[in-house]
ZAMI-924461 format. One record per residue: x, y, z of N, C-alpha, C in turn. Coordinates in pm, 1 decimal. Example, Ala and Ser with C-alpha at 12.3 -4.5 7.8 and 13.67 -1.06 7.14 Angstrom:
<atoms>
ATOM      nxx      nyy      nzz     caxx     cayy     cazz      cxx      cyy      czz
ATOM   1319.0   -569.0    780.0   1230.0   -450.0    780.0   1320.0   -330.0    780.0
ATOM   1285.0   -225.0    708.0   1367.0   -106.0    714.0   1290.0      3.0    787.0
</atoms>
This chain:
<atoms>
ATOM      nxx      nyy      nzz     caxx     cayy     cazz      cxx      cyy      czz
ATOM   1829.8   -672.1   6297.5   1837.2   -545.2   6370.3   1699.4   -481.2   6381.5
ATOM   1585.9   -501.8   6252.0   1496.9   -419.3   6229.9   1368.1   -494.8   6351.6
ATOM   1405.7   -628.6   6380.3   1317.1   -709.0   6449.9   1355.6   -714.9   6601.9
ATOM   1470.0   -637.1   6639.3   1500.0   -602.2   6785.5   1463.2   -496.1   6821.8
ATOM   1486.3   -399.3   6769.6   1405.5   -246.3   6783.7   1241.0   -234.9   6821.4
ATOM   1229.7   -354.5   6761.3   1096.1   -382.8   6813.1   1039.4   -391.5   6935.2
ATOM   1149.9   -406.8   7046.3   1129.7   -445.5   7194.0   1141.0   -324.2   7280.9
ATOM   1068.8   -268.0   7333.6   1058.3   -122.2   7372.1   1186.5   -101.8   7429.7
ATOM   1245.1   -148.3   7509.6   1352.7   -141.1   7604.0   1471.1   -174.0   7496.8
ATOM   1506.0   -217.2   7418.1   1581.4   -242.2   7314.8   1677.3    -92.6   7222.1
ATOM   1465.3   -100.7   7202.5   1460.2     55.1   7069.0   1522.3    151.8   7181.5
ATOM   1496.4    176.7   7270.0   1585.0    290.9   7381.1   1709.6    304.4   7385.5
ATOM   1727.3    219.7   7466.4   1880.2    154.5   7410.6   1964.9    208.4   7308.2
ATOM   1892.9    158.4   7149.0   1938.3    223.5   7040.8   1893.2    330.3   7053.0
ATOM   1783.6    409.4   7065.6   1795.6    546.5   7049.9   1890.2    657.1   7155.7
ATOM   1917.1    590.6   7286.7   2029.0    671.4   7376.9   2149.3    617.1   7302.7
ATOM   2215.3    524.4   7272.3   2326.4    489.6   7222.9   2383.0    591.3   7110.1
ATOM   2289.7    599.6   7039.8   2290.5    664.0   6905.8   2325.8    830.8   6967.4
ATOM   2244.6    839.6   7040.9   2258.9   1028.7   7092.0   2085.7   1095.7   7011.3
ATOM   2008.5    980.2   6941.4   1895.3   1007.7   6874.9   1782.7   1028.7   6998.7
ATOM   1763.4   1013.6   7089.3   1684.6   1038.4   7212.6   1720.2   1151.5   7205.8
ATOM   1840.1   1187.6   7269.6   1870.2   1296.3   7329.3   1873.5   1444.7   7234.1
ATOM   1861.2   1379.7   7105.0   1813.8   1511.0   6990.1   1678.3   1513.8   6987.1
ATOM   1593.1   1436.8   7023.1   1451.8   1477.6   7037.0   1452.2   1580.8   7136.9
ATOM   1517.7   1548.3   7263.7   1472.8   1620.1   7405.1   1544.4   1753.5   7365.1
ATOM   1658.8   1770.0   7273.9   1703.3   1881.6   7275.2   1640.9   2016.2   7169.4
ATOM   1593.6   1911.7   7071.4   1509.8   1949.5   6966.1   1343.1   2026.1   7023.2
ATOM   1329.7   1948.1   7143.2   1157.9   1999.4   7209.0   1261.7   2145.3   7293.9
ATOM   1330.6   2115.2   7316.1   1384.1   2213.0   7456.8   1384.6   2334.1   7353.3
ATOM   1450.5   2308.1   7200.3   1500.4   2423.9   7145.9   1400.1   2520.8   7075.1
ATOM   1319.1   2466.1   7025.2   1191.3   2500.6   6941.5   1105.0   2482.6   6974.0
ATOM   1047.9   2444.4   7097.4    888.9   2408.3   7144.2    816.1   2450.2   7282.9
ATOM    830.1   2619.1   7325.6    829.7   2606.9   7469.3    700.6   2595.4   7457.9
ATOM    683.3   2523.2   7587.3    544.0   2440.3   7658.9    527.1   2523.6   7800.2
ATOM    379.9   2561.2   7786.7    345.7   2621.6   7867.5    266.7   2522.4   7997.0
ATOM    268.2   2600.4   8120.0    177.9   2497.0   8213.9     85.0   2464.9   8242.9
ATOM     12.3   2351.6   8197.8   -119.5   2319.5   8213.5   -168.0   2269.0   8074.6
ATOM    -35.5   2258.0   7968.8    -43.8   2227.3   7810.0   -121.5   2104.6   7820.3
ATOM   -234.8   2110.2   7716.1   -285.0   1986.3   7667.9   -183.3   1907.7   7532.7
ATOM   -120.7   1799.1   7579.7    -13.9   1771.7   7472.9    -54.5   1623.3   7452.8
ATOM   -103.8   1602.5   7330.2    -94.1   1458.0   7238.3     28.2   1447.5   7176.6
ATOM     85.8   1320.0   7147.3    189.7   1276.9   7121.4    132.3   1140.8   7091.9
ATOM    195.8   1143.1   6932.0    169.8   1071.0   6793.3    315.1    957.8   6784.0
ATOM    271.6    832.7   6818.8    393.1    779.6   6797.8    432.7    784.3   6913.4
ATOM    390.8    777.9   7024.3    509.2    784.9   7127.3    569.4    704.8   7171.8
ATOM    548.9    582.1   7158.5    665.3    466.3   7179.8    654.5    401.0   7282.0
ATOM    789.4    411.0   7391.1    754.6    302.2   7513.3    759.9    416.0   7613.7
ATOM    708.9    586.4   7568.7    714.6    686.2   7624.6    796.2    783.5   7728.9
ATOM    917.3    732.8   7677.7   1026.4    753.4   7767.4   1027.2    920.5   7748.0
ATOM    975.3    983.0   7681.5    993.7   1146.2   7627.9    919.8   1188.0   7723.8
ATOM    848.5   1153.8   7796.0    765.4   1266.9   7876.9    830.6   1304.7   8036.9
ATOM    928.4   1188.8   8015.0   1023.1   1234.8   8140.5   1114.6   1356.5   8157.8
ATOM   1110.4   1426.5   8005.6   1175.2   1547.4   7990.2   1053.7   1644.3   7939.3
ATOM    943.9   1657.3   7959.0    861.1   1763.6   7958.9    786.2   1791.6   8121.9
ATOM    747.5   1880.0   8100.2    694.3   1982.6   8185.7    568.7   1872.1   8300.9
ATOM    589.9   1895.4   8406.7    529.5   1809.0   8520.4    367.8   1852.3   8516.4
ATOM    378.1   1979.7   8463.9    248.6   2049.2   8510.7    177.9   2030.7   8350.0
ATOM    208.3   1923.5   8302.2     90.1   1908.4   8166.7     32.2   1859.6   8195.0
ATOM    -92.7   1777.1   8067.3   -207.3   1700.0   8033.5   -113.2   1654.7   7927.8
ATOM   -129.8   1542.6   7976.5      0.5   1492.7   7849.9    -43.6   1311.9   7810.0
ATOM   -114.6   1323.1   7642.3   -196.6   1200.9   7616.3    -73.2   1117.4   7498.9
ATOM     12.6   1009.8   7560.4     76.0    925.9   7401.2     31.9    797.8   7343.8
ATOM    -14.7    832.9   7212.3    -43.9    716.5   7136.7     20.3    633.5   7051.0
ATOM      1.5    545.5   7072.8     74.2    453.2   6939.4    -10.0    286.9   6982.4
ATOM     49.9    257.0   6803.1    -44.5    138.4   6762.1     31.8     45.5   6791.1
ATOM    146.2      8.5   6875.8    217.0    -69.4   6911.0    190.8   -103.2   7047.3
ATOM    122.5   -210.1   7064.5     47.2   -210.7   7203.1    154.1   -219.9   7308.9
ATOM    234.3   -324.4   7273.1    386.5   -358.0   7378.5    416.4   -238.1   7431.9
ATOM    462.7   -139.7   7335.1    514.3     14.5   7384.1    451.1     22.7   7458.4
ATOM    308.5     45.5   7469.5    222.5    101.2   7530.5    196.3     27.0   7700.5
ATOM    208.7    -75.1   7650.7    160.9   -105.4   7783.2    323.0    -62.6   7904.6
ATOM    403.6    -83.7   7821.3    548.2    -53.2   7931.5    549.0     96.7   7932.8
ATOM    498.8    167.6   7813.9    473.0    341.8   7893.0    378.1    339.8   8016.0
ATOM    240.0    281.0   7981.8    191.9    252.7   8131.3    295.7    266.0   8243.5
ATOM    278.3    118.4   8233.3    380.9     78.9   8361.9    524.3    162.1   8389.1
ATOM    589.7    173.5   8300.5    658.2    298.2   8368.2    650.1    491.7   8349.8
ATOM    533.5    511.6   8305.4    532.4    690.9   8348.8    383.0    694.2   8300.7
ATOM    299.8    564.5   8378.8    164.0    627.4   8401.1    122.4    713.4   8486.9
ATOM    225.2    751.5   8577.6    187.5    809.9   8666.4    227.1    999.8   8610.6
ATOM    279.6   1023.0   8506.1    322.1   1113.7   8394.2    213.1   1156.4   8323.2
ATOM    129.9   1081.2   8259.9     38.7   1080.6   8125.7    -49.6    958.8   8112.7
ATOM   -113.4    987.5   8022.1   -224.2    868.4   7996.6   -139.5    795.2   7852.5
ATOM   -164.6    681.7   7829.7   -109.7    651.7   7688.0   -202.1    489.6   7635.8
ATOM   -229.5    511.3   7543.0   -324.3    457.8   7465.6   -287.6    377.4   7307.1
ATOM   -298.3    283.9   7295.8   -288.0    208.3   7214.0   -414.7    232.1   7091.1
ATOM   -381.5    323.7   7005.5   -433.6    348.4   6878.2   -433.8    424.2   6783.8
ATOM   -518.5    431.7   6695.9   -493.0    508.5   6584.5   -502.2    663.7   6593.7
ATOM   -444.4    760.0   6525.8   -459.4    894.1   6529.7   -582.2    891.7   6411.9
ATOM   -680.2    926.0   6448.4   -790.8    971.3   6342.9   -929.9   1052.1   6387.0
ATOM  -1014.1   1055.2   6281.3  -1168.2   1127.3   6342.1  -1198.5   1099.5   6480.6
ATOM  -1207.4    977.7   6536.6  -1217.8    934.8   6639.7  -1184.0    981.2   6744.6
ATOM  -1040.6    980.9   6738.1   -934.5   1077.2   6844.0   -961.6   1223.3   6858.9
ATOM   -955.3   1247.3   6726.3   -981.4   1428.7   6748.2  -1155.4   1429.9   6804.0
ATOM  -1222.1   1358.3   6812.3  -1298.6   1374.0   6891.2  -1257.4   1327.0   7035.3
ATOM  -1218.9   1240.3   7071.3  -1225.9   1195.7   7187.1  -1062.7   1265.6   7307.8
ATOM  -1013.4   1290.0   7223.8   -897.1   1357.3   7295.1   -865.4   1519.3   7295.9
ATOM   -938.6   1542.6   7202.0   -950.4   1767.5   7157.4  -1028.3   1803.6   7266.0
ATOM  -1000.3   1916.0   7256.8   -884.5   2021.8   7210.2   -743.8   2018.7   7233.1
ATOM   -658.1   2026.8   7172.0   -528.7   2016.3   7232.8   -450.2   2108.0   7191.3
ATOM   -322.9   2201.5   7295.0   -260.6   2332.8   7273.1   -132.9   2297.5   7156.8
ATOM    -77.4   2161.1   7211.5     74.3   2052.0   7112.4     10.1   1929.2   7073.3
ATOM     76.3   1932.0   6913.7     67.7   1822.9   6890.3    200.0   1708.9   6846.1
ATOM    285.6   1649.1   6938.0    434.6   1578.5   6895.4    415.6   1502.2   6769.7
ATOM    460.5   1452.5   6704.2    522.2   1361.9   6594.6    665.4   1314.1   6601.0
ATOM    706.2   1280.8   6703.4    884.2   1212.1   6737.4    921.4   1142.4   6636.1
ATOM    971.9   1135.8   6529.3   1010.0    975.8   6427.7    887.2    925.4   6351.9
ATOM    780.2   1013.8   6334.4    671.8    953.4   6313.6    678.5    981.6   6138.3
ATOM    667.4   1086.3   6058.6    647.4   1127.9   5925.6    706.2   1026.8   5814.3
ATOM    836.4    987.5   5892.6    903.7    923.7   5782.1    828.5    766.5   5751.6
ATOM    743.7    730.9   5847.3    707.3    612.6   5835.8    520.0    595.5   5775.2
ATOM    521.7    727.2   5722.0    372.2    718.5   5647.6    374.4    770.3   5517.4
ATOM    333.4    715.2   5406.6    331.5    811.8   5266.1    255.9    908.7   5295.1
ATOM    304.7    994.1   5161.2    228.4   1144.5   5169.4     36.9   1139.6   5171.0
ATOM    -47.7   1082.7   5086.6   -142.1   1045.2   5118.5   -237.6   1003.7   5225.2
ATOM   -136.2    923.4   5323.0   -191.2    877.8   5425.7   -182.6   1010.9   5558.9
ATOM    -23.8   1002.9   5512.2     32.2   1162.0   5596.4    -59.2   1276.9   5606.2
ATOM    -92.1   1332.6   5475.8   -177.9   1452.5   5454.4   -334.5   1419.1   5554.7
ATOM   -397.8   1312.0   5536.7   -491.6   1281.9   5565.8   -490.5   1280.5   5716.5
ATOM   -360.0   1242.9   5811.8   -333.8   1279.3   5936.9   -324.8   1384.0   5970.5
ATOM   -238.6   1502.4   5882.3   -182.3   1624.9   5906.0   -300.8   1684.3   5932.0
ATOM   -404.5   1639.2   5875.4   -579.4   1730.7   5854.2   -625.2   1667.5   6009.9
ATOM   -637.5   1580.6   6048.2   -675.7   1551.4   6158.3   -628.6   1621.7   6297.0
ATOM   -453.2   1676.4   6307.6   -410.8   1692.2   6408.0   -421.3   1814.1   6378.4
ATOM   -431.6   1917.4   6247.6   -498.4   2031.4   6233.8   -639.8   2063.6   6340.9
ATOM   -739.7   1954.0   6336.2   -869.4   1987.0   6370.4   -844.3   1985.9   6548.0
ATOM   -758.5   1864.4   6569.4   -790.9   1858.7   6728.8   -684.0   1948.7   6778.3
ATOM   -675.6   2091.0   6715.8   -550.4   2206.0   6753.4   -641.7   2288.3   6822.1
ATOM   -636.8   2360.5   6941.1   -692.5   2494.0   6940.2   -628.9   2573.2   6807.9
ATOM   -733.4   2651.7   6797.7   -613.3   2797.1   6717.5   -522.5   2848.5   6816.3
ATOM   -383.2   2893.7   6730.6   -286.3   2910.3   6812.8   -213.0   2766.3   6855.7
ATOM   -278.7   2663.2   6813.1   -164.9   2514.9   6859.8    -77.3   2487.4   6748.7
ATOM     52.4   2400.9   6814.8    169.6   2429.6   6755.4    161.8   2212.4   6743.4
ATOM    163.4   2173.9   6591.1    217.1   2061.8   6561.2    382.1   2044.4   6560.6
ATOM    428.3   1950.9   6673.8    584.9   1956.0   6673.5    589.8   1839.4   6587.2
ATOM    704.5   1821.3   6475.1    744.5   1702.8   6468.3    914.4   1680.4   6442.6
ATOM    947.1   1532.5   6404.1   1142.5   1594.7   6426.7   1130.1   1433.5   6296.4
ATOM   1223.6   1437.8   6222.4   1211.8   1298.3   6183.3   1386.7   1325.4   6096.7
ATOM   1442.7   1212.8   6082.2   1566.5   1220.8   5980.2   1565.0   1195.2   5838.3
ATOM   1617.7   1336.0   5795.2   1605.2   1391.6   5640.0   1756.5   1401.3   5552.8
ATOM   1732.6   1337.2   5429.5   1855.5   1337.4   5351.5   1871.4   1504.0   5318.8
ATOM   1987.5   1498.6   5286.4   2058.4   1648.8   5239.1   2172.7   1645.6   5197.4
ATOM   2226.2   1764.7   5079.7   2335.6   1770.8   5007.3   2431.8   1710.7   5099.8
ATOM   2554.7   1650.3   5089.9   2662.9   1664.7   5141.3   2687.1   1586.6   5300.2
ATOM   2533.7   1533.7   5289.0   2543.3   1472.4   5429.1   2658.5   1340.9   5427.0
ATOM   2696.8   1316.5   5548.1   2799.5   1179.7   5576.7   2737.9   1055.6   5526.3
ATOM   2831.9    957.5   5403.8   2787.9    866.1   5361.0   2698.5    729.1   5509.4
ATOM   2806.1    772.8   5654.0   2688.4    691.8   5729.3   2547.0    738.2   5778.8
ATOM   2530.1    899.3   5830.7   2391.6    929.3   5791.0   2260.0    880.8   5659.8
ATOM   2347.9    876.6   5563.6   2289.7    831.0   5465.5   2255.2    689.9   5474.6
ATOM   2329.7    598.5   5494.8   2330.9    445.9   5536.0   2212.7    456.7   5642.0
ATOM   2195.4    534.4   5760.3   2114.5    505.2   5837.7   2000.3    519.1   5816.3
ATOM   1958.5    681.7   5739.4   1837.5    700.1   5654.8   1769.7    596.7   5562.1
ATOM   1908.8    516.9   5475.1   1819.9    422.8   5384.9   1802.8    287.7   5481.9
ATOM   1829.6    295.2   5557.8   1810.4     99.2   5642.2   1751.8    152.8   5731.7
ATOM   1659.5    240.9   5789.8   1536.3    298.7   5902.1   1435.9    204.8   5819.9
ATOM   1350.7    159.3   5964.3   1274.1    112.3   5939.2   1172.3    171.2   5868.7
ATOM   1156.3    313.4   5923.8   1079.8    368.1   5811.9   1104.2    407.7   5666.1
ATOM    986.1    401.0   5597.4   1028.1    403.6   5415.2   1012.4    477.8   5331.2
ATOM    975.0    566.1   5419.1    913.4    727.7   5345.7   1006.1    838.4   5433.9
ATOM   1150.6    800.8   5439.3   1217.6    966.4   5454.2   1247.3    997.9   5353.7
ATOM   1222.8   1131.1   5351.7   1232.6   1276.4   5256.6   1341.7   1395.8   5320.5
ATOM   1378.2   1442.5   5215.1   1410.2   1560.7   5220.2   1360.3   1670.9   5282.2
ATOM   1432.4   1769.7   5381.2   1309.1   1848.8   5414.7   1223.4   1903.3   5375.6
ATOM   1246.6   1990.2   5221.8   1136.6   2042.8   5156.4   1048.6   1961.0   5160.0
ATOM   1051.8   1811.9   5165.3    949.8   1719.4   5138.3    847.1   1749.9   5268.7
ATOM    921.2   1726.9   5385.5    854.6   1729.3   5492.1    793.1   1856.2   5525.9
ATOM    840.9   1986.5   5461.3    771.8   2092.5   5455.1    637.9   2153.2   5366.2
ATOM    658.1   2082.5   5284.7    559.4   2066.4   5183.1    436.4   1993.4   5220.5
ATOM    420.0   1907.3   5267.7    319.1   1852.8   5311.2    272.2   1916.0   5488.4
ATOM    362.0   1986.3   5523.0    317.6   2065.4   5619.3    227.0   2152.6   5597.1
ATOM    263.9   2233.6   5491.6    235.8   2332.1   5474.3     82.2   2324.7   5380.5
ATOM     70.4   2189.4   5368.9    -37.9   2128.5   5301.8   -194.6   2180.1   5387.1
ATOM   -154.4   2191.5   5486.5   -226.8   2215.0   5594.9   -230.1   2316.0   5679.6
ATOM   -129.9   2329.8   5701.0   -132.1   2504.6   5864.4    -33.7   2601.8   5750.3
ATOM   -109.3   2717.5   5850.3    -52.6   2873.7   5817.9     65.3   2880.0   5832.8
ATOM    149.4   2795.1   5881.6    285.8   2901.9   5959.1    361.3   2758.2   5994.4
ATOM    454.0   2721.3   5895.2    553.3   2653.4   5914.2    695.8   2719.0   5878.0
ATOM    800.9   2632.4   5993.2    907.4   2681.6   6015.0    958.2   2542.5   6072.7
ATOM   1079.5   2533.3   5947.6   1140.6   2347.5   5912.7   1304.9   2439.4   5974.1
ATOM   1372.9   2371.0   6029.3   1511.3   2382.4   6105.5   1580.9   2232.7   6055.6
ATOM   1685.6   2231.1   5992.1   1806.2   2135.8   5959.0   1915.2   2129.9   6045.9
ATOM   1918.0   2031.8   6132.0   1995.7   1992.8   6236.9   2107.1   1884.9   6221.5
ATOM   2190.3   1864.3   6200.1   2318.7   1791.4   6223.5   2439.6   1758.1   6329.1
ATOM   2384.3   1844.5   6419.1   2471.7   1836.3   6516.4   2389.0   1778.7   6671.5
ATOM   2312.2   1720.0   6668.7   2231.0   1709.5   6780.7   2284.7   1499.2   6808.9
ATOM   2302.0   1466.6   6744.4   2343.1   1301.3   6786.3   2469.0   1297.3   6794.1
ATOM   2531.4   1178.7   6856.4   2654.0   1112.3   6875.7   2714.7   1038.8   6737.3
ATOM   2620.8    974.6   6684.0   2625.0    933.7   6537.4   2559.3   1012.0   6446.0
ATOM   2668.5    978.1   6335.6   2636.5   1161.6   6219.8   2454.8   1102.7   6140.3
ATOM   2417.2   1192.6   6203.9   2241.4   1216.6   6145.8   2172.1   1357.0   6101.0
ATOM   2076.7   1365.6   5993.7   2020.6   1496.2   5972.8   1912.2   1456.1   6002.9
ATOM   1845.0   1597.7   6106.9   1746.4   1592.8   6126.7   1666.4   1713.8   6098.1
ATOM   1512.0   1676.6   6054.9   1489.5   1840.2   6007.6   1356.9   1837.7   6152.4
ATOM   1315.7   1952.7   6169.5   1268.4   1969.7   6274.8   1157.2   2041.9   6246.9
ATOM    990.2   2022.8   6257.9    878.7   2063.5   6132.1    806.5   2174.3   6324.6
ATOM    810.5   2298.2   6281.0    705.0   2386.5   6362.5    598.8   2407.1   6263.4
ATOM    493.9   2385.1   6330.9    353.2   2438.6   6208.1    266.8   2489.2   6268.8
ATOM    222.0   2578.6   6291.6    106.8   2688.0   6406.4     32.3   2661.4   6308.8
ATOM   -132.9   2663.1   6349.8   -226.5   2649.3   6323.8   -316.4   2845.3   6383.2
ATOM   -336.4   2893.6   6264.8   -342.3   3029.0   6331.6   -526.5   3031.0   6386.1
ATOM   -575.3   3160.4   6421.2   -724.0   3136.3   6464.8   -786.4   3163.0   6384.5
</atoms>
């Protein structure tokens, strides 16, 4: 399963099937208004199917180290955004800053805290003041459904946390975080916590 997801058109698939797409788009709609003319990086973005539900009138840059993704975001919504095959680091925040958003879709759970923190500082720098780091990832919690739980522990990623977890290392970094616990946003029972972090001036 973990070696099919791998195929951009696949992982979609599973993520509309699931109703997990459609809690991202509802998750940006609910907590993230985007203004026009937003400079928006997006961390992780996949085979970039998300930018078909944001705002026409952005600057809208997605990265990820998965070249395949990348090249089929090209080809289908280059005409959307630019998207680039690489790492989020010093480099980037030079070569892609200033930026007003910064996304993280599914991205947190798949980096330890160490490596994490050391990113969180990066997408800090390439923020204007006043920019808002979005991220959304699935978080265990009291009482959640034994198959949420099943799905959390067999994700490919290996570092989901709890939200405090994911807040904590937010907060490692920016002034002004505000974590939201979501359960009702998929077709299949999932918790999702949902990370706002303003970066003040």
């Amino acid at each position: 399963m973990k070696r099919l997801l791998t195929h951009p058109a696949i992982y979609q698939f599973y993520q509309e099937l699931g109703g997990f797409f459609a809690a991202r788009v509802e998750a940006i709609r609910e907590y993230l208004p985007i203004a026009p003319g937003a400079r928006i990086i997006d961390i992780g973005c996949g085979p970039g199917y998300i930018v078909r539900h944001l705002p026409a009138a952005i600057d809208y840059v997605g990265l990820d180290i998965d070249r395949p993704s990348i090249d089929f975001a090209n080809a289908r919504f280059g005409d959307r955004g630019k998207f680039q095959t690489r790492f989020f680091d010093a480099a980037a925040v030079e070569d892609l800053g200033p930026a007003d958003i910064v996304m993280m879709n599914g991205v947190m759970h798949h980096i330890g805290d160490a490596d994490l923190a050391a990113t969180l500082a990066h997408v800090r720098a390439v923020l204007r003041p006043g920019g808002t780091l979005f991220t959304l990832d699935g978080c265990y919690a009291p009482g959640q459904s034994r198959l949420a739980k099943w799905l959390l522990d067999n994700d490919r990623g290996v570092h989901v946390r709890a939200a405090d977890g994911y807040r904590r290392l937010l907060e490692s970094c920016f002034d002004d975080v505000a974590m939201h616990v979501r359960d009702d946003y998929s077709r299949l029972p999932y918790t999702f916590a949902i990370g706002v972090a303003r970066k003040h001036g």
